[in-house]
C-alpha positions as CSV (number, residue, x, y, z in Angstrom):
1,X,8.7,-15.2,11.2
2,X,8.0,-13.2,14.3
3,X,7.4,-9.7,14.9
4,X,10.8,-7.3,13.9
5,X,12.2,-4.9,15.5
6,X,14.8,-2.4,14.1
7,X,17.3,-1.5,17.2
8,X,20.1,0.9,16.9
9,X,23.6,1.3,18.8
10,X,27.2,2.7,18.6
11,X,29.9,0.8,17.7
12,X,33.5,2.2,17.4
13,X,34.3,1.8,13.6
14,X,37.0,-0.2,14.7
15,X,35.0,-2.5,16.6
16,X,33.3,-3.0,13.0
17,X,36.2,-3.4,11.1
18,X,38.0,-6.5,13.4
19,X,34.0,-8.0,13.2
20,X,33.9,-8.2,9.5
21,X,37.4,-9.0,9.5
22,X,36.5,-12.0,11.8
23,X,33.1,-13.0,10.4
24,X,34.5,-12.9,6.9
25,X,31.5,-10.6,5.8
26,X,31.9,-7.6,3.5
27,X,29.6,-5.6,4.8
28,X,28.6,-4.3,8.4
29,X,25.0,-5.5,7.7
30,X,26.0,-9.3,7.5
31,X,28.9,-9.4,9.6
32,X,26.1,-7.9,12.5
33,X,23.5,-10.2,11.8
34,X,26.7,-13.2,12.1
35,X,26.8,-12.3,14.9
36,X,24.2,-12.2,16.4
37,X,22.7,-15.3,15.4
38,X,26.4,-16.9,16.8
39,X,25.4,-15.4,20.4
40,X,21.9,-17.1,20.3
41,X,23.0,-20.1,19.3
42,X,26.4,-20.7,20.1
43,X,26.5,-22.7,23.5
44,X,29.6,-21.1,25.2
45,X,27.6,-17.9,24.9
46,X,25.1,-18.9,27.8
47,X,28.0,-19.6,30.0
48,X,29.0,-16.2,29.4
49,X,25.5,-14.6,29.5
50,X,25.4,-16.6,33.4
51,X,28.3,-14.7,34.9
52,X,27.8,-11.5,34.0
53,X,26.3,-9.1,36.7
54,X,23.2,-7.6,36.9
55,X,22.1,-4.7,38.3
56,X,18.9,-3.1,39.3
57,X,18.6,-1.4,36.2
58,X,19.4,-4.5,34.1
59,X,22.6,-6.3,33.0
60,X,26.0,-5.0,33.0
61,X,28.1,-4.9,29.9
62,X,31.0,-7.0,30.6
63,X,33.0,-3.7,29.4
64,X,32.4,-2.4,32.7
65,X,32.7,-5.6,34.3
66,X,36.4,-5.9,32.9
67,X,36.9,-2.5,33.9
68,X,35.7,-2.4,37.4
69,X,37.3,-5.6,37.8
70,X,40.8,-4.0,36.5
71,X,40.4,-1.3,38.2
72,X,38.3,-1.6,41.6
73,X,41.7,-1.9,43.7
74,X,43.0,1.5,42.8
């Protein structure tokens, strides 16, 4: 196995919820680590990854692409 690296973020408890919910995992630790390992390997998720803006800073998160894309005529 390669070399780990523990990462933390926030994520709305609701957000959690409809995961495990979706992943049919019982706790936030597996439903997570579902997840993930669906984005690497899931095929649809590179189409995804391919139309999402970047910045100079980096990527955006497609929150604020849906947002500014809702939003930018106003």
């Amino acid at each position: 196995m390669g070399k780990l690296l523990i990462v933390q973020t926030k994520i709305p408890h609701e957000k959690l919820e409809m995961l495990k919910d979706k992943t049919g995992k019982s706790t936030v630790k597996d439903a997570l680590s579902e997840a993930v390992y669906h984005y690497l390997y899931c095929p649809l998720a590179n189409r995804i990854d391919e139309s999402i803006e970047r910045s100079r800073r980096g990527r955006k998160p497609l929150y604020v692409k849906e947002f500014s894309q809702n939003h930018g005529s106003e």
